[in-house]
C-alpha positions in Angstrom: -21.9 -11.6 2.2 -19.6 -8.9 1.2 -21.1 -6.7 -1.5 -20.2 -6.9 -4.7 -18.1 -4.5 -6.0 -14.8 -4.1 -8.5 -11.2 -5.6 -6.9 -9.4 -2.5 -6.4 -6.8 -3.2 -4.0 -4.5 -6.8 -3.9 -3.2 -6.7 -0.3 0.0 -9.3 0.3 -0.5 -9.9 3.8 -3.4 -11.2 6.1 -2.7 -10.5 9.3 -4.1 -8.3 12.5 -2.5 -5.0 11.3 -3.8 -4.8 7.7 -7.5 -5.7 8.8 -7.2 -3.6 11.5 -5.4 -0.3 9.6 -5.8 -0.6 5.9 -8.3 -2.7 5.3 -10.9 -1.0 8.1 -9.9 2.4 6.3 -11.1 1.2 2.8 -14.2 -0.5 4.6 -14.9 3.9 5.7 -13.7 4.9 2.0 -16.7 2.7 0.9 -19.3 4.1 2.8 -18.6 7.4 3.0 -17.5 8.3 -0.2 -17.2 7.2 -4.1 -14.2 4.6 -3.5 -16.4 1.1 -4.7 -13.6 -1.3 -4.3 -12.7 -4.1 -2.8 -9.6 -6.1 -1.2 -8.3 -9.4 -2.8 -5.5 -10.2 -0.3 -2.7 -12.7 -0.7 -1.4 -15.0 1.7 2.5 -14.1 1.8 3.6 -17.1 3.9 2.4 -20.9 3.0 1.2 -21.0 6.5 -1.6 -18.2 7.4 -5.1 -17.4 8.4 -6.1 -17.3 4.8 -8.5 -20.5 5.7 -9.6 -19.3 8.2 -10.8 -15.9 6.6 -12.5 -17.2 3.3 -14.4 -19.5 5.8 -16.4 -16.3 7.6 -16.6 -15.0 3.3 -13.9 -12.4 4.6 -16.4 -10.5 7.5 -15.0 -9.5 10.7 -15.5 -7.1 13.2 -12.8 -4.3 14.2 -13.4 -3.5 18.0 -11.6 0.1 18.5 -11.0 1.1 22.5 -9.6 3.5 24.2 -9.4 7.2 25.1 -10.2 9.8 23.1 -10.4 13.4 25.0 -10.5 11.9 28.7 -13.5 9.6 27.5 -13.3 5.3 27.7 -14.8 4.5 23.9 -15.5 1.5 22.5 -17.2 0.9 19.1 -17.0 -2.3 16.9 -17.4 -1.8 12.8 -18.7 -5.2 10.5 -16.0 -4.9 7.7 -16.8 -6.3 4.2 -13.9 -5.0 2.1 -12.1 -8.2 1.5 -13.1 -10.4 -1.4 -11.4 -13.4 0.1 -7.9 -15.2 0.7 -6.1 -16.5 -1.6 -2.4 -19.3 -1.1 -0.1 -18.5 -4.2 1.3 -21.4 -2.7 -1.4 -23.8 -3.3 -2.2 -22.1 -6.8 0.6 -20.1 -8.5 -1.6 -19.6 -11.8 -4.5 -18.5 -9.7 -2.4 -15.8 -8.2 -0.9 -14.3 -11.2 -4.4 -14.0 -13.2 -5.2 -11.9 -10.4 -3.1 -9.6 -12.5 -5.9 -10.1 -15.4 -8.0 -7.5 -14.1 -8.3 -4.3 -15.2 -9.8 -2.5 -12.0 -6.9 -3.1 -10.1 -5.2 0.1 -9.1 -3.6 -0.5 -5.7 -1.4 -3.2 -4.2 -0.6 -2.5 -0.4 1.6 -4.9 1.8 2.7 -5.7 5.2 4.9 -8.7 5.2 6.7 -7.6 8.5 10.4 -5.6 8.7 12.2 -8.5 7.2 9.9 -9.0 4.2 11.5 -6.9 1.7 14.2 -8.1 0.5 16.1 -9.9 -2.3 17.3 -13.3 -2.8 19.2 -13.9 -5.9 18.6 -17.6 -5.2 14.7 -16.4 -6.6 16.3 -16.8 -10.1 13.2 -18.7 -11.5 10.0 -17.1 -12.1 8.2 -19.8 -13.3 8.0 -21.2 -10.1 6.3 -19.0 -7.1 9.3 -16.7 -5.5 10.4 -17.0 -2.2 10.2 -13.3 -1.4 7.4 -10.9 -1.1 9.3 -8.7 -3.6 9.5 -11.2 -5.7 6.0 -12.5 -5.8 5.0 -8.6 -6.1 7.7 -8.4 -9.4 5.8 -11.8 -11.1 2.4 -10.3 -10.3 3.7 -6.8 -11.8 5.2 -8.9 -14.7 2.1 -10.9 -15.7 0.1 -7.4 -15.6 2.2 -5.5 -18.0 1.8 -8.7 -20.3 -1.8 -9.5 -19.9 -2.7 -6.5 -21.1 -0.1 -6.7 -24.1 1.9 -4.3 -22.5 -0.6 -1.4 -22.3 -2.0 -1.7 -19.2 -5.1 0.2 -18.3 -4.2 1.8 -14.9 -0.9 3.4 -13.2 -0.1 1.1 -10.1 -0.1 2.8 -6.9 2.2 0.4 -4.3 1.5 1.5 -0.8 3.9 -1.0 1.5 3.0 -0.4 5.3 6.4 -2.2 6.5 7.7 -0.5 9.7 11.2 0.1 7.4 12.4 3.4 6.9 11.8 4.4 2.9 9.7 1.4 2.3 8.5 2.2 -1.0 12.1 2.8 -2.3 13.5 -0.8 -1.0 10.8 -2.3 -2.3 11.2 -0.4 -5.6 14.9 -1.4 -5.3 14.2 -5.3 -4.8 11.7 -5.3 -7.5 14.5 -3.8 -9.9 17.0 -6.3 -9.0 14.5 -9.5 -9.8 13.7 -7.7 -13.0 17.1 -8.0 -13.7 18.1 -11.5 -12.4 15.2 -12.7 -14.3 16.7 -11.0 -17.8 12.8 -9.4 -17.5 12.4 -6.4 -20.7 13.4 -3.3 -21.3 9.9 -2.0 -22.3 9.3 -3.9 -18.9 11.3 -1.7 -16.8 10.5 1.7 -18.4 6.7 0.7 -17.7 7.6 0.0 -14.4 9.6 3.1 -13.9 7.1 5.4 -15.3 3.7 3.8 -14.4 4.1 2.2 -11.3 4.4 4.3 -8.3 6.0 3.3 -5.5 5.1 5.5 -2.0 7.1 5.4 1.1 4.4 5.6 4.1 4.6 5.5 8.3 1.9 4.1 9.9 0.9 4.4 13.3 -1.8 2.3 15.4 -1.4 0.2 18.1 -3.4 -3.3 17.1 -3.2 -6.1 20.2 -5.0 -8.5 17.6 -7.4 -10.7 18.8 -9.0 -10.1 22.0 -8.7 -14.0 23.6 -9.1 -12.6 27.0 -12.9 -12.0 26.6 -13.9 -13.1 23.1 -16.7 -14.9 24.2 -18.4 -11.2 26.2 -17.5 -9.6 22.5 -19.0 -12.5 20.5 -22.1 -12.2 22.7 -22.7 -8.5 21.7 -22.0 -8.7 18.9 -24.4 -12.0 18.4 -22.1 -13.6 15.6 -19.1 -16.6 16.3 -16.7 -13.9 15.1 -12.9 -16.1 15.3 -11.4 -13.4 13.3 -12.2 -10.0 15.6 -9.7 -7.2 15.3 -9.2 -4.9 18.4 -7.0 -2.0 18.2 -6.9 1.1 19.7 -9.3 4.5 18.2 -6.1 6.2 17.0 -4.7 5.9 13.7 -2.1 8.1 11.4 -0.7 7.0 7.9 1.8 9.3 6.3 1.9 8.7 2.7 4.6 10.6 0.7 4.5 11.0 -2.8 2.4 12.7 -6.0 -0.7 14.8 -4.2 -2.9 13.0 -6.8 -3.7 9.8 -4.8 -5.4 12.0 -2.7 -7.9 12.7 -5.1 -8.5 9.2 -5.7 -8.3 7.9 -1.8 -10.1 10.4 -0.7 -9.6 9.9 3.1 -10.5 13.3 4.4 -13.6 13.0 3.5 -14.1 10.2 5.1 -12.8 11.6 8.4 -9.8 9.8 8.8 -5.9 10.6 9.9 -4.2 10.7 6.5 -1.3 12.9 5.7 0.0 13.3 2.3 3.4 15.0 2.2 6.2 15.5 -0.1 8.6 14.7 3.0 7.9 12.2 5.3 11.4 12.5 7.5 9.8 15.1 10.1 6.4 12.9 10.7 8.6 9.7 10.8 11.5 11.4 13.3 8.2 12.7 15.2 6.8 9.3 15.6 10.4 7.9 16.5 11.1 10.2 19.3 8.0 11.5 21.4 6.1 8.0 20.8 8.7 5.3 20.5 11.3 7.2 22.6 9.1 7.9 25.5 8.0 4.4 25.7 11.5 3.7 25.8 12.7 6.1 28.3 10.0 5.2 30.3 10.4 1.9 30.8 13.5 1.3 32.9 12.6 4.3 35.3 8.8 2.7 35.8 10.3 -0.7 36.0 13.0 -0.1 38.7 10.3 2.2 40.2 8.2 -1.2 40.8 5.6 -0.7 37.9 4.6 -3.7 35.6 2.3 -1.8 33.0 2.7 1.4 31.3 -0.9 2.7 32.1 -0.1 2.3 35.9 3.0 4.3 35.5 1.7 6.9 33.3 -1.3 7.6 35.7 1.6 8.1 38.7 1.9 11.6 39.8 5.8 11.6 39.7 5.9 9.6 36.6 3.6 11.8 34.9 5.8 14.5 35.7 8.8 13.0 34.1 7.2 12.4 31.1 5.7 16.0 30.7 9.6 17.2 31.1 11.4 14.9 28.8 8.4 15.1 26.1 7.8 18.4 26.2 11.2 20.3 27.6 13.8 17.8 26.4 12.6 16.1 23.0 9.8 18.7 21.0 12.4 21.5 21.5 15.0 19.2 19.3 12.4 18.6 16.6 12.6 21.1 13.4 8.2 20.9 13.3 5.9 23.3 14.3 5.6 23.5 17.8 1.4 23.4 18.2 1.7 20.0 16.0 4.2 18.3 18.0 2.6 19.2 21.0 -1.0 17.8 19.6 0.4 15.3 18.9 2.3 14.6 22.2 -0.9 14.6 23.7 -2.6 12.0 22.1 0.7 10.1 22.5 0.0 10.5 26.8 -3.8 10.0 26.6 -2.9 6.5 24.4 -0.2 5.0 27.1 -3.3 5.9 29.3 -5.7 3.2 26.9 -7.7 1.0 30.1 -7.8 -1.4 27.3 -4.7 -2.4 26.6 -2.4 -4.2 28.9 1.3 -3.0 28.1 3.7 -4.7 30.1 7.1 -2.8 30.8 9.0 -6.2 30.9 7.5 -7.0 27.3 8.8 -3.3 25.5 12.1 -4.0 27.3 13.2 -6.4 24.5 16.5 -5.0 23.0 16.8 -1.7 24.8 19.8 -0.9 24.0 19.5 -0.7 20.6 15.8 0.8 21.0 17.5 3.1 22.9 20.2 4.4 20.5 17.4 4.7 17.5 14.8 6.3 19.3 16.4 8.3 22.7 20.2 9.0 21.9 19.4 11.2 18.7 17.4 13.3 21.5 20.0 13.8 23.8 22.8 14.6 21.1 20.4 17.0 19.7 19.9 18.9 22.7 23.5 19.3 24.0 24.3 20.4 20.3 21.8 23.0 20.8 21.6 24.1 24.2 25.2 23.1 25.6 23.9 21.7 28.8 22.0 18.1 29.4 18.6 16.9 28.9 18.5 16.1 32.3 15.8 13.8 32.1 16.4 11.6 29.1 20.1 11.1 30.9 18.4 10.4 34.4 16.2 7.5 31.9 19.9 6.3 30.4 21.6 6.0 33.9 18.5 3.8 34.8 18.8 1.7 31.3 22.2 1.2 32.8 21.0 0.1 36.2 18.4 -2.2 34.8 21.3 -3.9 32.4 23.0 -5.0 35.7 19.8 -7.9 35.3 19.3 -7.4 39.5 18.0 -4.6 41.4 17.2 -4.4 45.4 18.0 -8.3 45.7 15.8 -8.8 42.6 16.6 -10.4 39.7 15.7 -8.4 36.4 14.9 -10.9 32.9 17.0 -8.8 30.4 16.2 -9.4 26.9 18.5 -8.4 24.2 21.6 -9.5 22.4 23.6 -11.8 24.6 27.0 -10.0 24.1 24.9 -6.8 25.4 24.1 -8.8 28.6 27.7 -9.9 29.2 29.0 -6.5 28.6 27.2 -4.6 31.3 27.8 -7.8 33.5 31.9 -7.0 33.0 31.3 -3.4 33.6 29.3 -3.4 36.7 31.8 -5.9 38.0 34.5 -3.2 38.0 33.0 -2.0 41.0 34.2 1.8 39.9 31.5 4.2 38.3 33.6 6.5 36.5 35.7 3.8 34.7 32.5 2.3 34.3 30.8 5.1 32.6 34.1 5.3 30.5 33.5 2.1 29.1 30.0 2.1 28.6 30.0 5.8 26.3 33.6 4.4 24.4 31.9 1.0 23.6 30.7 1.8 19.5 29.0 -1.5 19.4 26.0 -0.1 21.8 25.8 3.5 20.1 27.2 3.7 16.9 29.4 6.0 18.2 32.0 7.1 20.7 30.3 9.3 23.4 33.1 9.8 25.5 34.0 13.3 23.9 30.4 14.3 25.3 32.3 16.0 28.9 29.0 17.3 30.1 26.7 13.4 29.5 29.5 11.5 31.1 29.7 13.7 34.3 26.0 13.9 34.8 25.5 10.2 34.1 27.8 9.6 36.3 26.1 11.7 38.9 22.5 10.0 38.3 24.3 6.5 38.8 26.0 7.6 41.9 23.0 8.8 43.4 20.7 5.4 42.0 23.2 3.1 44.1 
């Protein structure tokens, strides 16, 4: 059973992430300090694993593994945070009397990238919204009333969408329903002055549910867990706003990787370009290099050397952070592409490169020639292999390119020109893959055009 305590927290999302981020933090908060709360979470989509949830009395087990310092560790926590499950879409009233209660202080989401966002089709609120801003604006809505417009607490919304300034679109969509549902004024200065939308990053790798050898786990453990969590031991949420919601999460005390900033920019360009933009630059060398898995090609002596020279030579130097801190945290970004645990197939983190690429890689590079007037020789030897992998074939071998179809037929038509430097033209001139024309960058173009000579 989970223990009784006041709903704190309304959670709009169910799925691996949340039970293995949020939801296993506020399980620590319990313990380990004065927190005493508990998560009622809402089902955002009519089809979820709400059912499924309520039916183990929302227990479940997190299973963390990995490295930490050099060291395999695995450690499973019983969490009893969650209250339960509940469909809005099987019971709209039942959802917005969740709004009835006066310990509620936090609503926290994760309804995936293309969850926030307005539909002016949503025009009737007496009927459950399509969107999860929506929904969130009803619930909102039905609080400030309940409590005949005096509620007791100030809202804290924490959204944990991989969107950059998360709180302020969903602020945004919220505003817009309030308007297209002719919602009151005294409405919207509550909501603009006691409701308190944070913009957060969140970083941990969660596979989900460990299929592959549930049945070793559930032995262990000795419970039928169907709902086990596994993720990996790192975590990091950046949470920008007013310092006092650190008083009332207190997170440090409990030991765990919380940041509260005024800025979250540097953290979330941080994340973008050693994590994401390793992974990224890594994968076509490994690949064409005859890895599968990015363990395998981290653990390679002449991989391993790559990676230490576009990490720490090539990308921290371009970052406006201090140095020690980027470099921490570049280490525990090597150690976790090292996790024994978790099977991350290059072929897999290829979908959409290119535009991976010009997000996470290309701000690097641009960066660096700015500053140092010569190439990151490194990022542009990963590039010249992006564009070698594109070609879909490599040593009589055909490569399974995933990305946006004109993408594909592009660098088809460009390696059939047979001619690297009007090929290299074309590719840096074409705005639709960067965003930009690159052509004007004299020293990129003559050493990518060197790297691909010398890859043929």
């Amino acid at each position: 059973m989970v223990p009784e305590r006041p709903i704190r927290v309304i959670q709009f999302g169910e799925g691996n992430f949340l039970r293995g981020f949020v939801d296993w933090m506020v399980d620590i908060l319990n313990e380990k300090t004065n927190f005493n709360g508990n998560i009622q979470i809402v089902q955002p989509l009519q089809k979820g694993m709400g059912a499924w949830i309520n039916e183990q009395e929302g227990l479940y087990h997190v299973l963390l593994e990995g490295l930490e310092k050099g060291r395999k560790t695995q450690t499973t926590r019983l969490i009893t945070s969650i209250e339960g499950v509940l469909n809005p879409f099987e019971n709209y009233q039942a959802f917005l009397e969740l709004a009835e209660n006066p310990d509620l202080e936090f609503i926290v989401s994760n309804t995936t990238e293309a969850g926030i966002v307005f539909d002016e089709k949503d025009d009737n609120p007496k009927t459950l919204p399509k969107t999860f801003p929506g929904k969130l604006t009803a619930l909102l809505h039905h609080y400030f009333i309940s409590f005949d417009k005096h509620p007791p607490k100030e809202l804290k919304i924490l959204p944990c969408e991989l969107i950059e300034k998360n709180g302020d679109k969903l602020k945004e969509c919220v505003l817009k329903y309030i308007e297209l549902w002719n919602l009151s004024k005294d409405f919207v200065q509550w909501v603009e002055r006691r409701v308190i939308f944070y913009n957060t990053l969140v970083d941990r790798i969660v596979p989900g549910f460990p299929k592959d050898n549930i049945h070793v786990i559930q032995e262990k453990l000795g419970y039928e867990d169907n709902l086990v969590v596994k993720a990996e031991p790192f975590h990091l949420w950046v949470i920008e706003g007013p310092k006092k919601l650190e008083d009332l999460l207190r997170f440090g005390e409990a030991g765990l990787n919380v940041i509260f900033t005024d800025d979250l920019t540097p953290f979330r360009t941080r994340k973008v370009r050693i994590l994401n933009g390793t992974h990224t630059a890594m994968v076509p060398i490994a690949y064409l290099n005859g890895f599968k898995e990015v363990r395998d090609a981290v653990e390679d002596e002449k991989m391993a050397k790559f990676l230490n020279q576009i990490i720490f030579k090539e990308i921290i130097p371009t970052l406006d952070m201090p140095k020690e801190e980027l470099e921490a945290y570049a280490y525990e970004v090597l150690e976790r592409f090292k996790n024994p645990f978790i099977k991350h197939k290059l072929l897999d983190i290829s979908l959409n490169s290119i535009s991976k690429f010009r997000v996470r890689v290309l701000p690097s590079i641009l960066s660096y020639l700015e500053r140092y007037k010569q190439v990151p020789e490194g990022l542009v030897n990963a590039l010249a292999h992006l564009i070698l992998f594109y070609k879909g074939e490599y040593h009589s071998e055909k490569i399974p390119i995933k990305d946006n179809e004109s993408y594909i037929t592009f660098f088809q038509e460009v390696w059939d020109l047979d001619n690297i430097e009007l090929m290299v033209n074309t590719i840096l001139s074409n705005k639709s893959l960067w965003d930009q024309e690159l052509n004007r960058e004299v020293l990129l173009s003559d050493f990518l055009k060197e790297e691909i000579s010398a890859l043929q």
